[in-house]
C-alpha positions as CSV (number, residue, x, y, z in Angstrom):
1,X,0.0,0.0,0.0
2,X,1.2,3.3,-1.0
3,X,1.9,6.1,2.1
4,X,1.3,8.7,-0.5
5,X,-0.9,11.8,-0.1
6,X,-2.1,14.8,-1.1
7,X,-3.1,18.1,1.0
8,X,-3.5,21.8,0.2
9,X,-3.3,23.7,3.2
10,X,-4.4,26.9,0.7
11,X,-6.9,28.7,3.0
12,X,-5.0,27.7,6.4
13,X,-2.5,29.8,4.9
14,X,-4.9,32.6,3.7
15,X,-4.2,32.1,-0.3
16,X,-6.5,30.7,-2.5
17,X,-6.6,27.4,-5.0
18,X,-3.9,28.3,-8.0
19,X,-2.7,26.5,-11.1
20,X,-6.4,25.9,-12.4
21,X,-6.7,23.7,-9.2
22,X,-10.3,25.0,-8.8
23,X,-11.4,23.7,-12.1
24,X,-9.1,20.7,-12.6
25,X,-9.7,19.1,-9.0
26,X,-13.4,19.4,-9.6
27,X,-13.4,17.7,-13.0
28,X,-11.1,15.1,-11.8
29,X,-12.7,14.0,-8.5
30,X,-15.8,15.6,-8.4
31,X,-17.0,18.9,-6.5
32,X,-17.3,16.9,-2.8
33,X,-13.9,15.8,-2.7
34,X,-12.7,18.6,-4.5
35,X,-14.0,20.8,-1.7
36,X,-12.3,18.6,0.8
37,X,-9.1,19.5,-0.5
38,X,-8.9,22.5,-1.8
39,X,-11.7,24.6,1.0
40,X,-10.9,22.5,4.8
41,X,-7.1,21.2,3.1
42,X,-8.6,17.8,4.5
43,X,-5.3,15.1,3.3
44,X,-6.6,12.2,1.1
45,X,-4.4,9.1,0.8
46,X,-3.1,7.6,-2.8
47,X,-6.0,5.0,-2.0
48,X,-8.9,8.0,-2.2
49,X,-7.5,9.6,-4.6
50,X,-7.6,6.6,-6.6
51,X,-11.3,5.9,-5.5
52,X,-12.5,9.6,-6.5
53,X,-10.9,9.0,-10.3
54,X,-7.9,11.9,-9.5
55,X,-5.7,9.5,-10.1
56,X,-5.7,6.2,-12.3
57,X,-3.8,4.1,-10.9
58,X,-1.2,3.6,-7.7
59,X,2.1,1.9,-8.0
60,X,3.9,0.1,-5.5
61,X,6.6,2.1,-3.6
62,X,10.3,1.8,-5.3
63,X,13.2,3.2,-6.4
64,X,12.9,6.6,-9.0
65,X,14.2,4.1,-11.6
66,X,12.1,1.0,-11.1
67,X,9.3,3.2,-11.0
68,X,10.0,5.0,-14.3
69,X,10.9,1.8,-16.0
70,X,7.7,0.6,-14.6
71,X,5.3,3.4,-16.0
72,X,6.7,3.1,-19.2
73,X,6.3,-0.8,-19.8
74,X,2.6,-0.1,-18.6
75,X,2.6,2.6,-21.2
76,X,4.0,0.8,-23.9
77,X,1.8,-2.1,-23.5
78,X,-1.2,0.3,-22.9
79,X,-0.4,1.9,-26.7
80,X,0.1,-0.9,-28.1
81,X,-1.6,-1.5,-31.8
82,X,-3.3,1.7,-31.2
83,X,-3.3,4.1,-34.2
84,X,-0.7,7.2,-33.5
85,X,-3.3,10.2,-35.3
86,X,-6.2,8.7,-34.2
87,X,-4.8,9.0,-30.6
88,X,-3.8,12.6,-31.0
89,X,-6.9,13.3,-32.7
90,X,-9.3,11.9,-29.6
91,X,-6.9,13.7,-27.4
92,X,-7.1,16.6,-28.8
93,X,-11.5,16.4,-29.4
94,X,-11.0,15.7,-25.2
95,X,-8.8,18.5,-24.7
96,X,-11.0,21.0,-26.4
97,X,-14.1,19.7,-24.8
98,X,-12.6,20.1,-21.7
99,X,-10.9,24.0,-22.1
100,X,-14.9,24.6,-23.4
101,X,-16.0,23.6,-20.1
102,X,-13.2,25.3,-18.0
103,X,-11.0,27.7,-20.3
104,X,-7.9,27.3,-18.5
105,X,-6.8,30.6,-19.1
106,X,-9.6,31.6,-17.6
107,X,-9.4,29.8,-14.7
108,X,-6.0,30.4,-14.5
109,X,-6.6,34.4,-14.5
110,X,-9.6,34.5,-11.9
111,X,-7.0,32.5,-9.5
112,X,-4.1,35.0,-10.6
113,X,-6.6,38.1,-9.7
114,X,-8.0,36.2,-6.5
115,X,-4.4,35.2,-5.0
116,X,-3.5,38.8,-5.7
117,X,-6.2,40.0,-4.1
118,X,-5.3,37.7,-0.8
119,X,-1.7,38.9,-0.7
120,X,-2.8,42.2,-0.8
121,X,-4.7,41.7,2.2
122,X,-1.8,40.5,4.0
123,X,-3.2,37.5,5.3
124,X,-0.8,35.2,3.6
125,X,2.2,37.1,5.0
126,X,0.5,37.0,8.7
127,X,-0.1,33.2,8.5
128,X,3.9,32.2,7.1
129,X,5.1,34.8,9.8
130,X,3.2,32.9,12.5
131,X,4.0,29.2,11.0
132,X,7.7,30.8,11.0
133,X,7.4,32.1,14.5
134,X,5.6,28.5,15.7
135,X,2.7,30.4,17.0
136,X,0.8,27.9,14.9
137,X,1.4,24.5,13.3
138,X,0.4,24.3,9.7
139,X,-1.7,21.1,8.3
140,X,0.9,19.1,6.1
């Protein structure tokens, strides 16, 4: 079993969701668990993350090199007899489908304006100030 994990302490810290995290965590695992993680910071374990569809599969734990040699045997046999263009060509019909749904540059401006908006406040600045200080423990 895998001890990996995933937590966003964004609004412990007093910033908000960035790299199109607000979009992309709700399309991958739904809006329930993508509230989880990116509103409360609640962790989720490779195993939920797995359950919720954010991530497709879980691999053992091993060394950098076993694991890359690993991903790409599973790859290889994965594309195996499947047509090069007509790959690209359903990636790219998912793709746009997607970015019609959630323009990422979109998203990726509303966060840009809202995390600008939080540092101006200061709040950020107070919160690393008092993690730095040890007044208060962060989540991870």
């Amino acid at each position: 079993m895998s001890n990996a994990w995933l937590s966003l302490p964004f609004t412990f810290l007093g910033i908000v969701a960035e790299g199109g995290s607000s979009a992309s965590f709700v399309n991958r695992m739904g809006l329930a668990k993508a509230n989880e993680v990116l509103l409360w910071g609640k962790k989720k374990s490779a195993q939920e993350l797995l359950n919720c569809g954010f991530v497709n599969q879980i691999f053992p734990a091993q060394s950098a090199e076993s694991f890359h040699l690993a991903v790409r045997k599973q790859l290889l046999e994965e594309l195996h007899g499947l047509d090069p263009t007509a790959l690209l060509e359903v990636k790219r019909l998912i793709r746009a489908a997607l970015k019609d749904k959630n323009d990422p540059d979109a998203v990726n401006l509303r966060e840009s304006y809202a995390q600008a908006a939080r540092f101006a406040s200061g709040v950020p600045m107070e919160q690393f100030a008092k993690i730095a200080r040890k007044e208060i423990k962060h989540k991870l």
